[in-house]
N, C-alpha and C positions, 0 to 999 in steps of 0.2 A: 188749564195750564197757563201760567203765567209768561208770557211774551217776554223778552228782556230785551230794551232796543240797545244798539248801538251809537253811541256818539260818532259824529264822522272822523275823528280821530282815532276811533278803535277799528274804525271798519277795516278791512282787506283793502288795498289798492290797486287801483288799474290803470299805467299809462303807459304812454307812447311816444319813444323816442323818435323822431320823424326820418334822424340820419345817424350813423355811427359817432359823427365828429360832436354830438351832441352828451353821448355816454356819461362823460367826466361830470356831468351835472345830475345824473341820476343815483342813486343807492343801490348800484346793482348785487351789493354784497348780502342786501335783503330780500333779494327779490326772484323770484325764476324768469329769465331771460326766455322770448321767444324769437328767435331770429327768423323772420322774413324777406325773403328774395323770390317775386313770385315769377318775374322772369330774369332767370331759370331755375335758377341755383340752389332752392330749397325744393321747386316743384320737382328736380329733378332726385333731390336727395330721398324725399319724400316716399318717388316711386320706384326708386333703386331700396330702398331698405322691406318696400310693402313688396318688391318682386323677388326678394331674399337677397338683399349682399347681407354677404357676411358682415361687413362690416365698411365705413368711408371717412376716411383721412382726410379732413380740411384742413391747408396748408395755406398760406400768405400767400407764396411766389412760385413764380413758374422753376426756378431753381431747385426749392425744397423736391415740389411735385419732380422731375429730374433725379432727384436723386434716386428714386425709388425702382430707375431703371436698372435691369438685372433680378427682380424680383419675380414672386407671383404674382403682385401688385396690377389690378388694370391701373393705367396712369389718364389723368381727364382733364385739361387743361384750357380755360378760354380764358381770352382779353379783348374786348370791346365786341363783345358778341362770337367770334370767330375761334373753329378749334386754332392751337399753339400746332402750329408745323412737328411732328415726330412722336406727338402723343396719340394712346390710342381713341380716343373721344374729347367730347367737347363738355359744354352745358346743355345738351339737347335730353328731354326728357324721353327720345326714343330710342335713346339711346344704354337706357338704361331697363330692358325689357329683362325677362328671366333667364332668356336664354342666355345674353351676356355676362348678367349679373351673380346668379344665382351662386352662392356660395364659396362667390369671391369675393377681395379685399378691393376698392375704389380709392385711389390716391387723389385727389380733388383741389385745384386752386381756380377761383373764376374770379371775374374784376368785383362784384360787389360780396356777393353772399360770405363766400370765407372769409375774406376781410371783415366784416361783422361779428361773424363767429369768434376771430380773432381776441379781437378788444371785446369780445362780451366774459372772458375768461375767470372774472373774477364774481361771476353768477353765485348765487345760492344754488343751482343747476340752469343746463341750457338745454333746450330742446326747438326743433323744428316745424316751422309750420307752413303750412301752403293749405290753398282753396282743398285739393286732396285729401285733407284730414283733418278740415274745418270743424264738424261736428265732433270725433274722437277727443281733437286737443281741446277741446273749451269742455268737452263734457270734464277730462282729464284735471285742466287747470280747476276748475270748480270744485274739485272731490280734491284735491290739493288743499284748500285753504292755504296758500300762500300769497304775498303780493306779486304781483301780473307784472313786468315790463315786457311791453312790443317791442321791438327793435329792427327796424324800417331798415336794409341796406341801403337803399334808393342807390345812385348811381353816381358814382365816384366824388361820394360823401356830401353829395346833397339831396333834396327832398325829390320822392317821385311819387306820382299816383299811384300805381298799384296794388306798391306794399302798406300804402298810407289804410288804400279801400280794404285792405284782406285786413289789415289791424281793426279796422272800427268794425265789421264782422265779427271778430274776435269780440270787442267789446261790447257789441249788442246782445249776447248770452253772458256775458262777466254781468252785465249794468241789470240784468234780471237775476242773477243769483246776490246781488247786493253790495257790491263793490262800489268803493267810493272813487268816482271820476277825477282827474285833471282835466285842466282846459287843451290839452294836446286829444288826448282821450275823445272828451267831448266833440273834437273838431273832427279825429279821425269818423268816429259815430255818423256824423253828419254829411260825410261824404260818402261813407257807406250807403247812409241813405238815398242819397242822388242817383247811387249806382247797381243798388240792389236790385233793382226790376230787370235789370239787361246789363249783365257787367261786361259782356262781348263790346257793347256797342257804347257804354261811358265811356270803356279802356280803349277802346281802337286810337281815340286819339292822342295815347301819353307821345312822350317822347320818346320813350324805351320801343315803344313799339313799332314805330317809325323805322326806329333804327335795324330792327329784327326783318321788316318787313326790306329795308331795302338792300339787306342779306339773303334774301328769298327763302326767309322762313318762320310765314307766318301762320304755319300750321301748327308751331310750337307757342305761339301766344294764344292761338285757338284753345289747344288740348289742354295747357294751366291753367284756363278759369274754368277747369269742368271742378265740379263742386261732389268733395264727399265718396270719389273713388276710391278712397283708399284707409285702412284704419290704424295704420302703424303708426308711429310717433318716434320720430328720431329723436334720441338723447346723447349728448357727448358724458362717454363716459375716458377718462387720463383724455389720449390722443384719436378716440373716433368715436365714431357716431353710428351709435345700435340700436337697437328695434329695440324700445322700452318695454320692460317686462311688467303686468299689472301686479 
């Protein structure tokens, strides 16, 4: 059988936006969008949709999320780590267990993750990823053949480790099915590298985690980098975000 190569112009693409505020330079109208916030905000989307919500509403501001009071709606609100005073949760991923969740509606504004989601709206589709459903989404994105953008929350629209490491993860299974790297790409890759043997002990020292840590809650930066708990794949389909069907 005859091989047919590709030129690197035809190949599939794989890159990585490092922060939101970066978007306006990418082609996201060709691309499937993966939004990344590994603390919290995806990890916890992640594990709210794999422990049954019905369904979770990412909102901009703490307003919108507000309005949804009076509803059936759980309401889940944080800014700069801490739940919003009057809402009933925060971005804690423990918070998002079955018994809570289970086949209810999640109304959700945090400082980075929704925001990302926000401005990524103009996707070929968006879907979610975390360390959680590392293997499922890459195996997903691959049997796709589509072009790959990462899209890094980081924190209040600038670069952070994290989500940089969970991106070049991501790209280490794109960069073996054949996809054509950028130099964003390639960087994320490489810090994935540093960190893949012990992502506990790379990550301990971001700044995100600093900050979680002197909220006294560093059990929740612990439980995100566990890897491959989970197999759902959240997808925004109009206004929420559902357990994608195969």
């Amino acid at each position: 059988m005859k091989v047919v190569q590709l030129s690197a112009s035809e190949k599939l693409k794989a890159e990585v936006c490092f922060t939101p505020a970066l978007l306006p330079l990418y082609d996201i109208g060709n691309s499937i969008v993966v939004v990344i916030d590994i603390f919290r905000a995806t990890s916890s989307i992640c594990y709210g949709i794999e422990n049954g919500a019905a369904a979770i509403i990412p909102v901009s501001k703490v307003e919108e999320c507000a309005a949804y009071h009076g509803t059936d709606c759980l309401l889940a609100a944080e800014r700069d780590g801490e739940v919003v005073a009057g809402f009933d949760f925060g971005n804690s991923p423990f918070a998002y267990t079955p018994e809570k969740v289970a086949g209810r509606t999640v109304v959700l504004t945090t400082t980075n993750g929704t925001h990302a989601i926000q401005l990524s709206r103009g996707a070929k589709r968006i879907v979610i990823g975390s360390f959680f459903n590392l293997t499922a989404l890459s195996d997903w994105l691959i049997k796709e053949q589509e072009n790959i953008l990462l899209v890094c929350a980081g924190w209040k629209n600038k670069f952070n480790l994290e989500d940089s490491v969970f991106a070049g993860a991501v790209v280490a299974r794109l960069k073996d099915a054949g996809y054509s790297l950028d130099d964003s790409s390639i960087a994320a890759l490489d810090l994935y590298g540093l960190a893949s043997d012990d992502l506990r002990k790379y990550l301990k020292k971001t700044s995100h985690s600093e900050r979680l840590k002197k909220l006294g809650i560093e059990k929740d930066i612990d439980f995100c980098l566990n890897v491959d708990i989970t197999r759902a794949i959240p997808v925004l389909e109009d206004e929420k975000l559902i357990k994608l069907e195969p």
